[in-house]
N, C-alpha and C positions, 0 to 999 in steps of 0.2 A: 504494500500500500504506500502509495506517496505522500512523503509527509513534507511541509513546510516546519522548517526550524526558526524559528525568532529568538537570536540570542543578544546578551551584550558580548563583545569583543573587546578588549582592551590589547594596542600592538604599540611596539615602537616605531611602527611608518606613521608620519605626518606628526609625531608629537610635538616638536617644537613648533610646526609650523600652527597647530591648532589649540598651542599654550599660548600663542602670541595674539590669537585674536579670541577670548573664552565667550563673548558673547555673538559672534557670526555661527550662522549654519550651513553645511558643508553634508552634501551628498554624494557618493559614488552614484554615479551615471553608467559607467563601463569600466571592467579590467581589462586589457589586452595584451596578450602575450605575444611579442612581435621577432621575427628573425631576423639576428643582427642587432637588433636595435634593442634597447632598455625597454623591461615591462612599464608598460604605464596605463595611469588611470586617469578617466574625464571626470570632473569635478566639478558640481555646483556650487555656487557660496552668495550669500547672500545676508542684509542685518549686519555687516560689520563693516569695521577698516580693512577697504582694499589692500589698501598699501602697505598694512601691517605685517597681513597675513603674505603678500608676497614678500615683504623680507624676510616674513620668517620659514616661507620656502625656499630663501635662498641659503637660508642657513642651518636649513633642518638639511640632518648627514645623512639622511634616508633617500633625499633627492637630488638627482642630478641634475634635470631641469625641467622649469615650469614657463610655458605659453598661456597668453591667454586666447581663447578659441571667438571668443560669441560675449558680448555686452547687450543684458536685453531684458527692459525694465529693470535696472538697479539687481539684477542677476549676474553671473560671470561664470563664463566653462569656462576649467582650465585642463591644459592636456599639462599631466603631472609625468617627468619618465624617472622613474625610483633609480638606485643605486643598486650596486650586485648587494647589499647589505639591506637595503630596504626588500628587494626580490625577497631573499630570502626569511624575512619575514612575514612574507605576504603568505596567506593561504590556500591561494589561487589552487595550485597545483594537488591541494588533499583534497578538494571538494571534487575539481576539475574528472580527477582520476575516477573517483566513484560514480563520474557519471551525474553530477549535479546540477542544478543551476543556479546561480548567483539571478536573489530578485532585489536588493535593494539595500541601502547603507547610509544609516543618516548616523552625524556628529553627537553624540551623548556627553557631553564632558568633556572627559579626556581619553574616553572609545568611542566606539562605534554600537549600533541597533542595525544589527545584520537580519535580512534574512534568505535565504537559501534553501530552494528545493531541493529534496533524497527522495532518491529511492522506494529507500526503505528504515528503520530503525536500525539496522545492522552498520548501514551504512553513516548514520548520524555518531551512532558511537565510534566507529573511523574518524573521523573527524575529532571529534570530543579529545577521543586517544589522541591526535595529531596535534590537536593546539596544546595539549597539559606537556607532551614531551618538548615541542618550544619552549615550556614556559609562556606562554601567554593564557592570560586571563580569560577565560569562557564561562559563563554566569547563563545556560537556558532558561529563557521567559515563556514564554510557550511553546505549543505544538497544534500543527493545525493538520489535518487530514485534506486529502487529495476534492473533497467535497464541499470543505468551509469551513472555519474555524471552530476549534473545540470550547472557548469563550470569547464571551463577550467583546473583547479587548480589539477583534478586526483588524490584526497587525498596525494600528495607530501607535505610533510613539507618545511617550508622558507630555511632548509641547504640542503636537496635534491633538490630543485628548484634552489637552486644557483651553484651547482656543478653541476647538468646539464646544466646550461647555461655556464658557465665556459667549462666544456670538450666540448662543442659545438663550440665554437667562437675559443678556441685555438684547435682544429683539432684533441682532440683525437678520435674522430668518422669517420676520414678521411680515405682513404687506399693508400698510407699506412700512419700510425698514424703519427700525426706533433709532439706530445707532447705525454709522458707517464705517468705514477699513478704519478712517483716522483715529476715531473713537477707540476702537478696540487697541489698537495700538499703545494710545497712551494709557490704557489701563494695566494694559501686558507687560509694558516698559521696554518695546521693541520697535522694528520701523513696521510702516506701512507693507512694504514691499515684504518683511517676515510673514507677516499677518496674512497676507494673500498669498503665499506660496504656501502655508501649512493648511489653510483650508482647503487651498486647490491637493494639495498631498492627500491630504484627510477625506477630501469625496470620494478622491482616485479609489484610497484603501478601502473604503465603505463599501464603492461599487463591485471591487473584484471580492469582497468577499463574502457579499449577499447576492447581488443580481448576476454574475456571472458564474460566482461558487467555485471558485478554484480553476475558472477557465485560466488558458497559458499565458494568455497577454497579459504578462505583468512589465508591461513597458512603460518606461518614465522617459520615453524621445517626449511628452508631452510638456516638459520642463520649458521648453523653449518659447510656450506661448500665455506664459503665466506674466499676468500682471501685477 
């Protein structure tokens, strides 16, 4: 049976670079494993300092080097290419191998809110096994079956679940609206453009996990059209 894993990750790819900005949010978009060339990863970032955070990609030892792709509504891809040292921290290759798929990776802290389809349960404790013998940190939050999720939770992360509850209670789901993005922002104590990237997140996760029910499209190309 296929199971979706939603864990926390804690690694040392990108820590400097996401100690330096603690309040921006920062998603994997894509890993790619390229020949010849450094693995690298597409990154969304948004709510912070630009400028901080790339110094502190220039000076995080994990990274080689960082582009930036796409500037689109106070959004920024960046194409990230890690170090042979940051590689091999990456977990690419234990998921990769068992035949997985990488569905999504948002900034929690100072980890990461991973989630990744298996297989099977055999195949998730591979993994488990693979991050404990790195030494990295692996904290499982739930489990969802190939069907829909086994709670409540709809793979939302803690700042999606709280800015839904937030635009719920102050009305902006009402018609017509009590409260607008700006509104919610300043109660959140974040930017506008945070505010509407986590609700557009937080529909995305609601939909595939009720009205499609674990269908395959778990694609975030949709990133690019958030206002």
């Amino acid at each position: 049976m296929t199971l979706i894993a939603d864990f926390y990750l804690e690694t040392p790819v990108l820590r400097t670079a996401l100690a330096a900005v603690p309040e921006m949010d920062v998603s994997v978009e894509q890993q790619t494993l390229r020949d010849s060339k450094p693995f690298a990863l597409a990154l969304w970032s948004s709510g912070g300092d630009f400028g901080a955070f790339e110094d502190g990609l220039a000076d995080d030892p994990t990274v080689a080097d960082a582009t930036v792709l796409a500037e689109v509504s106070g959004h920024r891809l960046y194409q990230v290419a890690l170090t042979p040292r940051g590689e091999e921290y990456m977990t690419y290759h234990a998921w990769a191998d068992l035949d997985s798929v990488f569905v999504s990776a948002d900034r929690v802290g100072d980890g990461w809110r991973v989630r990744i389809r298996f297989p099977d349960r055999d195949c998730l404790r591979k993994y488990v096994d693979y991050c404990e013998e790195q030494g990295l940190t692996f904290d499982l939050r739930q489990l969802y079956d190939a069907k829909g999720p086994e709670s409540t939770s709809f793979g939302l992360t803690d700042r999606q679940r709280e800015t839904l509850r937030t635009a719920a209670e102050m009305g902006y789901y009402e018609v017509p609206r009590r409260v607008e993005l700006e509104d919610l922002a300043e109660v959140l104590g974040v930017s506008r453009q945070a505010v509407s990237e986590r609700l557009r997140r937080a529909t995305g996760a609601l939909a595939r996990a009720t009205v499609f029910r674990g269908d395959e499209s778990d694609s975030r190309s949709d990133s690019e059209d958030e206002e």
